[in-house]
C-alpha positions in Angstrom: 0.0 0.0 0.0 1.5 3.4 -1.2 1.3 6.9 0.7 -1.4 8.0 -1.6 -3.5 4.8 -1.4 -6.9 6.0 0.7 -8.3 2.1 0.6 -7.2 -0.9 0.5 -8.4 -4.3 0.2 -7.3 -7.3 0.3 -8.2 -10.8 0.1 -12.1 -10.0 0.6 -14.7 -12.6 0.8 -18.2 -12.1 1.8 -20.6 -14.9 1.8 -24.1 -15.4 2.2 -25.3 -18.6 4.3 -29.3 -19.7 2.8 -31.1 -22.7 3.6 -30.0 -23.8 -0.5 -26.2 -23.6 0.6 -23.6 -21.4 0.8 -23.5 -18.3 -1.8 -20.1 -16.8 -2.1 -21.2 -13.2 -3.3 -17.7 -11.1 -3.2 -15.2 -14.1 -3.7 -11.6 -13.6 -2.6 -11.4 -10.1 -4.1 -8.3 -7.3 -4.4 -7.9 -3.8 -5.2 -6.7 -0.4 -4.1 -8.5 3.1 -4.6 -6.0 6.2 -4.6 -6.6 9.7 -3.2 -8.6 12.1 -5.3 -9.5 8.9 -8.1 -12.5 7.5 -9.6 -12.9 3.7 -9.8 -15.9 2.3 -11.5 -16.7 -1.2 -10.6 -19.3 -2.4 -13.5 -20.5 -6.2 -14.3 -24.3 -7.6 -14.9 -26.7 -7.5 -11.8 -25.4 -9.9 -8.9 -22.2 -10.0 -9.8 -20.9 -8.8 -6.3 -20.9 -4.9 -7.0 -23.1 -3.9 -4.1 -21.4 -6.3 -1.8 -18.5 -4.9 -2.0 -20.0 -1.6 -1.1 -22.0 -2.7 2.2 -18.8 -4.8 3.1 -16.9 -1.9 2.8 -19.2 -0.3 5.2 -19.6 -3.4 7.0 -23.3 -2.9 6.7 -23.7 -6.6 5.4 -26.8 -8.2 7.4 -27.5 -12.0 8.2 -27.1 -13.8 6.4 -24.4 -12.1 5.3 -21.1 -12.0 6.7 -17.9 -10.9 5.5 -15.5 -14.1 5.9 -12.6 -13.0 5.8 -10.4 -10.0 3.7 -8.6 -6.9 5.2 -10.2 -3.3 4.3 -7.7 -0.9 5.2 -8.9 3.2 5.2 -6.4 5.2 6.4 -3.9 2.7 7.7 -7.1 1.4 9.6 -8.9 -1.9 9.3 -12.4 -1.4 8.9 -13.3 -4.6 9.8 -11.5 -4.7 13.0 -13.5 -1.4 14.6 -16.3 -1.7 17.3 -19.5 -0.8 16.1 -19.6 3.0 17.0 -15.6 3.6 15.6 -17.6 2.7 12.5 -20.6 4.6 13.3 -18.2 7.6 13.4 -17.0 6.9 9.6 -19.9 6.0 8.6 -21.6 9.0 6.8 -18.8 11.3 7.9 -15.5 9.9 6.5 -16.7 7.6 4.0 -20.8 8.1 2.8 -23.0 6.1 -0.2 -25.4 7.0 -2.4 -27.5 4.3 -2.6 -29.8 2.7 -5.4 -33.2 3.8 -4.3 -33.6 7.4 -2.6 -37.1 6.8 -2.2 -36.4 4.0 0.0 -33.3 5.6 1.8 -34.7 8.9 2.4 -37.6 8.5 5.5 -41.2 9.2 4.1 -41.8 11.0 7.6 -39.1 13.2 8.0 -38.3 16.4 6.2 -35.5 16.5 3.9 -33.6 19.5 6.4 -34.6 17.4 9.1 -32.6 14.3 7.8 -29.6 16.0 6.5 -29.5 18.4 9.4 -29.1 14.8 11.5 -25.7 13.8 9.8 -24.5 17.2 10.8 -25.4 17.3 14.1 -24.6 13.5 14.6 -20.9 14.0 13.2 -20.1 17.6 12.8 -21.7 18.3 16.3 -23.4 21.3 14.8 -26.3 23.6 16.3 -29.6 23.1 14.6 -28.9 26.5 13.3 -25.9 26.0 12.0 -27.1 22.6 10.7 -29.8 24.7 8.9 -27.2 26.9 6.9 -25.1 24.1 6.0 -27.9 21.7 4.6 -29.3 24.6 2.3 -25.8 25.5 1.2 -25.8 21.6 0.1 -28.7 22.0 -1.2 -27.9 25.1 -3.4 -24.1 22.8 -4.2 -26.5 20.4 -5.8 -28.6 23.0 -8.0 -31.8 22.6 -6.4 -34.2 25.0 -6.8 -35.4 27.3 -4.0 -33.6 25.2 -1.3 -36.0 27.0 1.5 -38.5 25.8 0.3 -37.0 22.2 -0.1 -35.2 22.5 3.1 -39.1 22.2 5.0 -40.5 19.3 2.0 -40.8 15.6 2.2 -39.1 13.3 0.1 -42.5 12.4 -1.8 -43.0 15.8 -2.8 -39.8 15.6 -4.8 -39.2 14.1 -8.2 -37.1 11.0 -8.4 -34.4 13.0 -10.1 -34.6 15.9 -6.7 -34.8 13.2 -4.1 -31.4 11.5 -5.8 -29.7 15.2 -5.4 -30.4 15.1 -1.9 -29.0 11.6 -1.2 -25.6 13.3 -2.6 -26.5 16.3 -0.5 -26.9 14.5 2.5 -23.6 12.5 1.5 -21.1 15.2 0.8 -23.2 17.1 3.9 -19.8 15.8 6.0 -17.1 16.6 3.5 -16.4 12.6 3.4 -12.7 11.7 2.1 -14.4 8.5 0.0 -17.8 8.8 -2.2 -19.1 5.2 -3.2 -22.0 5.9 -5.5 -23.8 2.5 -6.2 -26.1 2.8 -9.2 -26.6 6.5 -8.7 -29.0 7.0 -11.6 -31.0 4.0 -11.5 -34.8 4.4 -12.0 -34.4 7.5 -13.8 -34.6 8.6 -16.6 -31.6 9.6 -19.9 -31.8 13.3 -19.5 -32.1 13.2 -15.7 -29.1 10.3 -15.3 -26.8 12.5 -17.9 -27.8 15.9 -15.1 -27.0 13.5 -12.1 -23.9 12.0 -13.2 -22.6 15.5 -14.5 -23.3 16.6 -11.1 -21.7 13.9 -9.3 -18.2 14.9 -12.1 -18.4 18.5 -10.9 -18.4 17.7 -7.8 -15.6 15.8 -7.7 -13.6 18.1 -9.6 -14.3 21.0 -7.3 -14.1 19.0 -3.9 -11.1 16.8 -5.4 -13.0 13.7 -3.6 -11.9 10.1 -3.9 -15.2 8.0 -5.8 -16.1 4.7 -6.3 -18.7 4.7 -8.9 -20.6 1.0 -9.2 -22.8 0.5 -12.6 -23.5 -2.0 -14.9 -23.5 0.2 -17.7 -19.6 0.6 -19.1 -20.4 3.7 -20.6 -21.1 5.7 -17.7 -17.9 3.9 -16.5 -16.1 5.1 -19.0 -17.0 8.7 -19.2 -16.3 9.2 -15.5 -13.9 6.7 -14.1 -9.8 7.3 -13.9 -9.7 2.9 -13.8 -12.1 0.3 -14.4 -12.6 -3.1 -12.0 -14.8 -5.5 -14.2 -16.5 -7.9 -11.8 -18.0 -11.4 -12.9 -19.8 -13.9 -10.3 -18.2 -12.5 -7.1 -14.6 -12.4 -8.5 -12.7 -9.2 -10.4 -12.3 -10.5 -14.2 -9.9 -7.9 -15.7 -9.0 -4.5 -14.4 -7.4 -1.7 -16.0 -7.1 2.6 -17.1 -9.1 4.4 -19.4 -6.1 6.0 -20.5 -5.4 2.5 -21.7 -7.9 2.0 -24.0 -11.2 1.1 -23.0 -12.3 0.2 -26.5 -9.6 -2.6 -26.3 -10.1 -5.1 -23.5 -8.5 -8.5 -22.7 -11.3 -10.2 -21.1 -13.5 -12.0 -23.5 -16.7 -10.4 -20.7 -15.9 -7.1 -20.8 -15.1 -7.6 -24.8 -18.9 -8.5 -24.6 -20.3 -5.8 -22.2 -18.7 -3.9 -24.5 -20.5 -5.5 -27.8 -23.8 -4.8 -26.0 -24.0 -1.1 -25.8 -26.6 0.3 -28.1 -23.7 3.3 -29.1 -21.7 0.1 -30.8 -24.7 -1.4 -32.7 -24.8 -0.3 -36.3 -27.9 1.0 -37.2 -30.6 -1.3 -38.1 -29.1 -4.2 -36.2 -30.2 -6.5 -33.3 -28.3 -5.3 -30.2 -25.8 -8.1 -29.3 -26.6 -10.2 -26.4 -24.5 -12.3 -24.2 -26.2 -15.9 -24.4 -26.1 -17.8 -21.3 -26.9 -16.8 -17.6 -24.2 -16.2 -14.6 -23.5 -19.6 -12.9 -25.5 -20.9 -9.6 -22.9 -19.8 -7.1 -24.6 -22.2 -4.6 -23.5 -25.1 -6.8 -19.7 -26.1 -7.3 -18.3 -24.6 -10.6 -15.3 -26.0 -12.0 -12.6 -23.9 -14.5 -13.6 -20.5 -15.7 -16.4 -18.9 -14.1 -17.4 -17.0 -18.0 -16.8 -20.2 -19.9 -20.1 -21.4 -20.5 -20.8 -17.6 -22.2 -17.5 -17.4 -23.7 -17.2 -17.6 -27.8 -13.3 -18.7 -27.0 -13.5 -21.4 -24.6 -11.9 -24.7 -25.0 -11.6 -27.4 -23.0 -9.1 -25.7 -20.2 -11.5 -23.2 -19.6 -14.2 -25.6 -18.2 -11.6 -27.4 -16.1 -9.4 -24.8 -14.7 -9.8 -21.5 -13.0 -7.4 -19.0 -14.7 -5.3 -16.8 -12.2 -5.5 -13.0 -12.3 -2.5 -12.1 -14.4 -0.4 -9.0 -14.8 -0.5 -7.9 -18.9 1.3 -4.6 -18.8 -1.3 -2.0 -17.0 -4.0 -4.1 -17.4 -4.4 -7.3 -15.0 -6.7 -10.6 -16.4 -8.5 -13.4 -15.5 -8.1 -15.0 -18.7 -6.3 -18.6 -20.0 -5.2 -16.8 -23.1 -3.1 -14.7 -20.8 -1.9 -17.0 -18.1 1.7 -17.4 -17.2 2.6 -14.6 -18.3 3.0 -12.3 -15.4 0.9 -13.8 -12.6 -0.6 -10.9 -10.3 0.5 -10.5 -6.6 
């Protein structure tokens, strides 16, 4: 871990114990975010994405659990911290925007009422000062007349308002990491492209550190410094934009890539993958993709490829094996 690294983690593994078996969600995962850089994490839904966010948090519930993994902020192991050493990162040091506001925002409580709370909670603020701060956020997020606002209900807002409160009430703290998970879902184009332009601004101006979670790679791609591509719990290929994102090694994110609408020429079918993810409840044997993947031979069905080191870029592919195995 480098003087500039602001999280780190290592080795993670979060599984999920059901009455069918044992679902490994987030299996045996690795990566690093640096100060003041965006990391996108993108792969299809259940893929381990949001895991990796509440175990981050540690905010996975039974029958969740985080097995076993280091998650190191700050030189500090998150996992390792009593509940209320966490409660006092939590929302303050590092905050979330999650999926749903209308489900994260409380139908009962104002929307100054519930960002006023972080402050107060974590800043220690007055309820005046509290006041101030939350419509300065407010105005930060370009929402109109923020009085007004300040004294409504999340039901009274649009879907597209309520998400610009959740960042509100996230960067209410001045946090050191942002994770955004599916920021714009449920909305619609010209409201996401206003949300996620927000979110860049933002960053830009407050030089925060983000980990931006989507399953749409060209959201990634517009926003994010490097990419982590995740596939049935594990990290399938990881690399910089600045390396190319229209040249991938993994035969999945080759395919994600197929599949957006802005690569299908006009008048053709968009291109699916065929297939569906693999029961993780069941054993699986060799390559977790192989059963989708145009390139497979018989290796791939036997053998789990290693993550491997190909110049910037780092692989979980047979084609690319033994050529530089990752540490």
């Amino acid at each position: 871990m480098t003087a500039d690294t602001l999280l780190d983690v290592r080795n993670l593994t979060t599984r999920f114990k059901l009455d069918a078996g044992v679902l490994m969600a987030v299996d045996d995962i690795s990566f690093s975010v640096k100060k003041g850089e965006t990391l996108g994490i993108v792969g299809e839904s259940g893929c381990g994405k949001s895991v990796t966010a509440y175990s981050i948090l540690n905010l996975v519930s039974p029958p969740g659990k985080i097995q076993r993994g280091e998650i190191t902020f700050e030189g500090r192991d998150l996992t390792s911290l009593s509940k209320s050493q966490l409660r006092s990162i939590r929302g303050n040091e590092i905050t979330m925007i999650f999926q749903e506001p209308m489900t994260s925002l409380n139908p009962v409580y104002t929307i100054g009422n519930q960002i006023d709370e972080v402050l107060i909670t974590h800043k220690k603020f007055s309820k005046s000062q509290a006041r101030k701060k939350t419509i300065e956020m407010l105005k930060a997020v370009n929402i109109p007349d923020p009085d007004q606002r300040y004294r409504e209900y999340p039901h009274q807002l649009s879907g597209g308002m309520r998400q610009r409160v959740m960042i509100a009430m996230a960067l209410a703290c001045d946090p050191k990491l942002l994770i955004c998970d599916e920021p714009t879902t449920a909305l619609d184009v010209t409201v996401q492209a206003r949300i996620l332009r927000l979110i860049s601004n933002l960053k830009k101006r407050l030089n925060m550190t983000i980990i931006l979670i989507t399953h749409d790679l060209a959201v990634i791609s517009e926003m994010a410094d490097r990419i982590i591509v995740m596939y049935a719990g594990r990290i399938v290929e990881e690399f910089y934009i600045q390396d190319n994102i229209s040249k991938p090694l993994h035969p999945y994110t080759e395919a994600l890539l197929k599949s957006l609408p802005s690569n299908t020429p006009a008048g053709e079918k968009l291109f699916v993958i065929e297939g569906m993810v693999p029961n993780l409840l069941k054993e699986n044997r060799g390559c977790l993709f192989a059963a989708r993947c145009m390139y497979a031979e018989n290796k791939c069905r036997m053998v789990e490829p290693v993550l491997t080191c190909v110049g910037n870029h780092k692989v979980r592919c047979h084609k690319y094996s033994g050529i530089e195995e990752s540490k």
